[in-house]
C-alpha positions in Angstrom: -80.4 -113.3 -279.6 -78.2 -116.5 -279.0 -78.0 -118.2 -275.8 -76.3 -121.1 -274.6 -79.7 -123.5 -273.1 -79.3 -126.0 -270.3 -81.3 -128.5 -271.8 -81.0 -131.4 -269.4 -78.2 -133.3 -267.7 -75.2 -133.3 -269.7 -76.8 -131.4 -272.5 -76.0 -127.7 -273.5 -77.0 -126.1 -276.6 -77.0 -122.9 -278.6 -80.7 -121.6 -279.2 -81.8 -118.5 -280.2 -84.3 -117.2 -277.8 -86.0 -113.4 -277.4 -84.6 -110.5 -276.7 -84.9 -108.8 -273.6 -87.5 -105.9 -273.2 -86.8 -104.4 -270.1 -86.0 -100.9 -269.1 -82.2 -101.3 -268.5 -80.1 -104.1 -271.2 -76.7 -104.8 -270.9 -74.9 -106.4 -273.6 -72.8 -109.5 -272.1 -69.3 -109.5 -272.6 -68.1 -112.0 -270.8 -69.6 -114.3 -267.9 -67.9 -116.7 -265.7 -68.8 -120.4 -265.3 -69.1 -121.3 -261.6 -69.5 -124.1 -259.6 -73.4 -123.8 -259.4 -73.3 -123.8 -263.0 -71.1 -127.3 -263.4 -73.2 -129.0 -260.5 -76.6 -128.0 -262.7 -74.9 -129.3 -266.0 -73.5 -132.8 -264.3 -76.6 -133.1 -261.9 -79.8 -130.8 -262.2 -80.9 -128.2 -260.0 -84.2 -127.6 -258.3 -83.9 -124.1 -259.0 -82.9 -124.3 -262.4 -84.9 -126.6 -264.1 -84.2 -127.5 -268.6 -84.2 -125.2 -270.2 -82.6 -122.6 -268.6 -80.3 -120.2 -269.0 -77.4 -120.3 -266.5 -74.2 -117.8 -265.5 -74.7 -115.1 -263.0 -70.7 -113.9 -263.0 -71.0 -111.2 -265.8 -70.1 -107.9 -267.0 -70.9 -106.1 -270.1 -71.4 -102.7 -272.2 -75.0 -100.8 -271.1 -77.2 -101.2 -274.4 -80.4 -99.7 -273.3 -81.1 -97.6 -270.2 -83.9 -95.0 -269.0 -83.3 -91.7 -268.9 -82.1 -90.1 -265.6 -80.5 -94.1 -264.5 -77.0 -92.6 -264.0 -75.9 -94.7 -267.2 -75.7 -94.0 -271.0 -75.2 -96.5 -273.8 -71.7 -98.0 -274.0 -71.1 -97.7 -270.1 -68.8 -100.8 -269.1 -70.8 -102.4 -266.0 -70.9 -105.4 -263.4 -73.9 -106.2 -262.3 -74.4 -108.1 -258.5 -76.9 -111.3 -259.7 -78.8 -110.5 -256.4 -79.0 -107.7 -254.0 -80.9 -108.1 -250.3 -83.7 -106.2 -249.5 -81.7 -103.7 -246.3 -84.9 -104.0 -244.7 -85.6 -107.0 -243.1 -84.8 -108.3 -239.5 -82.2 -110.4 -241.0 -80.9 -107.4 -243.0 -80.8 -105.4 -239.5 -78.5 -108.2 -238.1 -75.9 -107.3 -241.2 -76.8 -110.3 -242.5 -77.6 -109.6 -246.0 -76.3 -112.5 -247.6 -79.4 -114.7 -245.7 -81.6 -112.1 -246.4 -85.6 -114.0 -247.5 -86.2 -111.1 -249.6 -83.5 -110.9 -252.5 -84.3 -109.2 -255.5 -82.7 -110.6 -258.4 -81.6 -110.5 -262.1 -84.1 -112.5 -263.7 -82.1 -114.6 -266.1 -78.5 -116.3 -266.6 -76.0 -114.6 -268.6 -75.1 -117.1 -271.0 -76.0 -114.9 -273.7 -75.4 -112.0 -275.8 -77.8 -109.3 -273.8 -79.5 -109.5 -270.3 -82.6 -107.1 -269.1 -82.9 -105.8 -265.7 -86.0 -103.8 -264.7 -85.6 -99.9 -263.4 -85.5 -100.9 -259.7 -82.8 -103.0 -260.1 -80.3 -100.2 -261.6 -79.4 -98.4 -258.5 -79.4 -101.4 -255.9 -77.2 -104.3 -258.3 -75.5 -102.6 -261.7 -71.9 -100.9 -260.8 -70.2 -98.7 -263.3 -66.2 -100.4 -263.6 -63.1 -99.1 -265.2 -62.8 -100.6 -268.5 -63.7 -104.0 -270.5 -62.0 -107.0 -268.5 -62.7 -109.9 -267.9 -61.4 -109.8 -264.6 -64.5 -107.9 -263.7 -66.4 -111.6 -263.9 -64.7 -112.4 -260.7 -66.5 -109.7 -258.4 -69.5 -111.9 -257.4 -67.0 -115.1 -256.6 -64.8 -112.7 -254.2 -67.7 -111.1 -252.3 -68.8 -114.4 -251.4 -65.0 -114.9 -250.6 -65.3 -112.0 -248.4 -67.9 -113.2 -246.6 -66.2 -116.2 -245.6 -63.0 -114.0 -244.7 -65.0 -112.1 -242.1 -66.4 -115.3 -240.5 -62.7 -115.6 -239.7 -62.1 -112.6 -237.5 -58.8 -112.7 -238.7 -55.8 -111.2 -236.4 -52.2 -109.8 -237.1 -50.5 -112.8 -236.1 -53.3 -115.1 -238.3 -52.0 -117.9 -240.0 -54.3 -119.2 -242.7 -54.5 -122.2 -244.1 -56.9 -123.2 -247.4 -58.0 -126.4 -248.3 -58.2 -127.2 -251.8 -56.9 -125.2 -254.5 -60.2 -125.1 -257.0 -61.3 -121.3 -258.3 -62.7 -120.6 -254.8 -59.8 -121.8 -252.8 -57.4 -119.9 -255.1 -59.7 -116.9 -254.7 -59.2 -117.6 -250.7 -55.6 -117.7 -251.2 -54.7 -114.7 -253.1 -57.1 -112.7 -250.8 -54.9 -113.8 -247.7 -51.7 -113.0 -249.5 -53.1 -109.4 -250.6 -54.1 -109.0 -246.7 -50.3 -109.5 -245.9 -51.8 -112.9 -243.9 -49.7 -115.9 -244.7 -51.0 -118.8 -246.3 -50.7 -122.8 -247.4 -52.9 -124.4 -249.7 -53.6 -128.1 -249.5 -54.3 -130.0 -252.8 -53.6 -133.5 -253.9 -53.3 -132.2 -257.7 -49.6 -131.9 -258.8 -50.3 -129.1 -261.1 -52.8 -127.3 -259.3 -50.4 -127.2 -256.1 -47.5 -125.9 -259.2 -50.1 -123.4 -260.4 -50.6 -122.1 -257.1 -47.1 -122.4 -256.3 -45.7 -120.0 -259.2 -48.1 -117.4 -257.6 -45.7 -117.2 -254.8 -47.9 -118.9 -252.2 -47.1 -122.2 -250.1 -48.5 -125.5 -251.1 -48.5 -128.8 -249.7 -50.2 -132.3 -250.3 -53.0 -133.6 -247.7 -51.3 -135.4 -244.8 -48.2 -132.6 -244.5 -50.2 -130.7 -242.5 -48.2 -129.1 -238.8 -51.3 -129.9 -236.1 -51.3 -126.5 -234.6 -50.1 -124.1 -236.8 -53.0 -122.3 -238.6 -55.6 -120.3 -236.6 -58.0 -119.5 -239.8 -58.6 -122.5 -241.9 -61.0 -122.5 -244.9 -62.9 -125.6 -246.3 -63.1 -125.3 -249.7 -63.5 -128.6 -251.1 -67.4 -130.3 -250.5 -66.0 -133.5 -248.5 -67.9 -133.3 -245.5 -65.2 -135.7 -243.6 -62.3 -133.1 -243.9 -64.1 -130.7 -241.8 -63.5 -132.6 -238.8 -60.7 -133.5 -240.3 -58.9 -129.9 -240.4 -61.1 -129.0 -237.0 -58.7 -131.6 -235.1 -55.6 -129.9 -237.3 -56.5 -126.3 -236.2 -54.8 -124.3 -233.7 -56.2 -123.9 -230.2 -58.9 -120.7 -230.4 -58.6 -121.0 -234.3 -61.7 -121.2 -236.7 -62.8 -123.6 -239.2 -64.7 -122.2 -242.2 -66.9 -124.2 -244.1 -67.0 -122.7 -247.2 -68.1 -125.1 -249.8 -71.9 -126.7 -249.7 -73.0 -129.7 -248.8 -76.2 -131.6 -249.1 -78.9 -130.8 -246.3 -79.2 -134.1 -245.1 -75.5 -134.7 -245.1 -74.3 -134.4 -241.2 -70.5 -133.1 -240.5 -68.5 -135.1 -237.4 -67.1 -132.8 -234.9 -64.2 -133.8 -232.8 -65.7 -132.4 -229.4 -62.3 -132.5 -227.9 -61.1 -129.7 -230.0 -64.6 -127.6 -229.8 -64.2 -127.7 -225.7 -61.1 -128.0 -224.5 -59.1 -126.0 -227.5 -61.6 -123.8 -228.2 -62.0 -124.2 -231.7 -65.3 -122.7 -234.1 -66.7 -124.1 -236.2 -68.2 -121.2 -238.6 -69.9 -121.3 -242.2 -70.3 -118.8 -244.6 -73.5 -118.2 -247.7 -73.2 -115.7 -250.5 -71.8 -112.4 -249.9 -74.0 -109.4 -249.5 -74.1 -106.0 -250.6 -71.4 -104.4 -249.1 -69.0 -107.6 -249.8 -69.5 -107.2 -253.4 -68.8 -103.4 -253.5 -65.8 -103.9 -251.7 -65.0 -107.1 -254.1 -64.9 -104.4 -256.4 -62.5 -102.2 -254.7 -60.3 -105.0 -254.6 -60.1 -106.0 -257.9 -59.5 -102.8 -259.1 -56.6 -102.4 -257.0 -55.0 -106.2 -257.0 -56.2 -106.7 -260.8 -53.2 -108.5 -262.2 -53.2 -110.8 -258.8 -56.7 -111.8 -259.3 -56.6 -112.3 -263.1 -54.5 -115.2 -262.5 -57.9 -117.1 -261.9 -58.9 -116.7 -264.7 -56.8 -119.6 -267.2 -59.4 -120.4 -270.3 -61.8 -118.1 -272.2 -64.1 -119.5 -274.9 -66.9 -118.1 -277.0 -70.6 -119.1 -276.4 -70.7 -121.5 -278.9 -67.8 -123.7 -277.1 -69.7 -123.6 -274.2 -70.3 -127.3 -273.8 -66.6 -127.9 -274.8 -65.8 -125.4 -271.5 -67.9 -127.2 -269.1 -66.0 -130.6 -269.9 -62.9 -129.2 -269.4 -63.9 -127.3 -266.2 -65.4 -130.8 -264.6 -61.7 -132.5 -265.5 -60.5 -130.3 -263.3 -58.1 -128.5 -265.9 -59.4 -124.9 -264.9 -59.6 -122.6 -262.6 -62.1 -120.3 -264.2 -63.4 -119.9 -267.6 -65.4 -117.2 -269.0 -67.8 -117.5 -271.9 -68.1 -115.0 -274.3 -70.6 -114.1 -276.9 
């Protein structure tokens, strides 16, 4: 089969590589390219060293399954790129998304069939309506979710988003579904119009009322607008941290707003189990709000072409498609 290859920094390539031979094969019809995927192609990864395969944002049509799986060929399917084990101590905490003991699909997506084993069927693959796209934003919402909840969000919550990439667009349509009000701050002109023409508030950094929002989301990997936005917050609010930094990076705290205003400091990893069923749910029901993230598609063979345009910052999300 054909496969876009991760070959090395800067380097992608079309290959053909085997098929899969496992129990249960889904044929990929379209696969989103997310910000682990750009950091590997402009950086490297430890965990995915050349060549690899990236893309774990996918959906397709069931090509092979066992009998007695719940599926049949032709089935339209997402499938979760992980799933936690619901067994360990960390699991028992309802903390799935830390869980030590994921199981996971074995390879990326970026290509025209994946092969999951038997086990995997019943605790990652989830039968969806029809064949769209839209369905490759499941796994970037759950871990949405899962930042959502760190919020504890009230009825009289204010939310406030910084930076207006896929994920802090994702952030900002899932407050406006939840009836919660929301601003986005983003330097980028057309980003802030994109945004804008959704019906949500935007402003530039540096227009931001001290005070006003009580559940404020990070969503851009600067490590000095954390306490940045911390000192911005309202008094009990919460500050997520949402995107990643490096480990040895440390984040300065204004301790004057931690004591005295009460203000958290909260991160958020992943999404678990339950986040990505109900990131189902919600796509289903909001589809034609949430398939405004999606702005380019390209087929496999373009892939290098989409990566270039999704660094320049043109993009919310693109999907690949064999």
């Amino acid at each position: 089969m054909k496969a876009l290859v991760y070959t090395g920094i800067g380097q992608l390539a079309m290959q053909d590589v085997p098929d899969p031979t496992s129990d249960f094969v889904v044929r990929v019809l379209g696969c989103g390219i997310c910000g682990t995927d750009l950091k590997t192609y402009q950086k490297g990864h430890h965990l995915f060293p050349p060549p690899a395969i990236l893309g774990h944002e996918f959906y397709g049509l069931v090509e092979k399954a066992p009998e007695g799986c719940g599926y049949t060929i032709g089935d339209a399917v997402v499938v979760a790129p992980y799933a936690e084990c619901g067994a360990c101590e960390v699991c028992q905490r309802d903390a799935g998304s830390l869980c030590a003991h994921k199981h996971y699909v074995e390879d990326g997506a970026f290509c025209e069939r994946v092969g999951l084993s038997a086990g995997y069927i019943e605790r990652g693959v989830f039968p969806v309506k029809d064949k769209d796209d839209v369905y490759t934003l499941v796994e970037p919402l759950a871990c949405v979710l899962n930042g959502i909840e760190q919020l504890t969000l009230k009825p009289t919550s204010k939310g406030l988003v910084v930076g207006a990439g896929p994920m802090g667009a994702l952030f900002a349509l899932l407050f406006s579904t939840k009836g919660i009000p929301v601003t986005v701050v983003e330097p980028s002109a057309p980003r802030r119009q994109r945004i804008a023409s959704w019906g949500i508030e935007t402003c530039e950094p540096g227009h931001v009322k001290k005070g006003l929002y009580d559940a404020v989301v990070v969503a851009v990997n600067k490590k000095e607008l954390v306490g940045e936005y911390i000192g911005l917050a309202a008094d009990a609010g919460t500050v997520l941290m949402f995107s990643g930094l490096a480990r040895d990076e440390v984040v300065p705290v204004e301790a004057y707003s931690i004591h005295y205003r009460q203000v958290s400091l909260k991160g958020s990893f992943g999404y678990a189990m339950r986040h990505f069923k109900e990131a189902l749910s919600m796509i289903d029901a909001h589809r034609e709000a949430f398939s405004k993230i999606i702005t380019h598609r390209y087929p496999l063979e373009r892939g290098k072409e989409a990566f270039d345009l999704l660094a320049s910052g043109e993009a919310l999300k693109i999907v690949l498609k064999p």
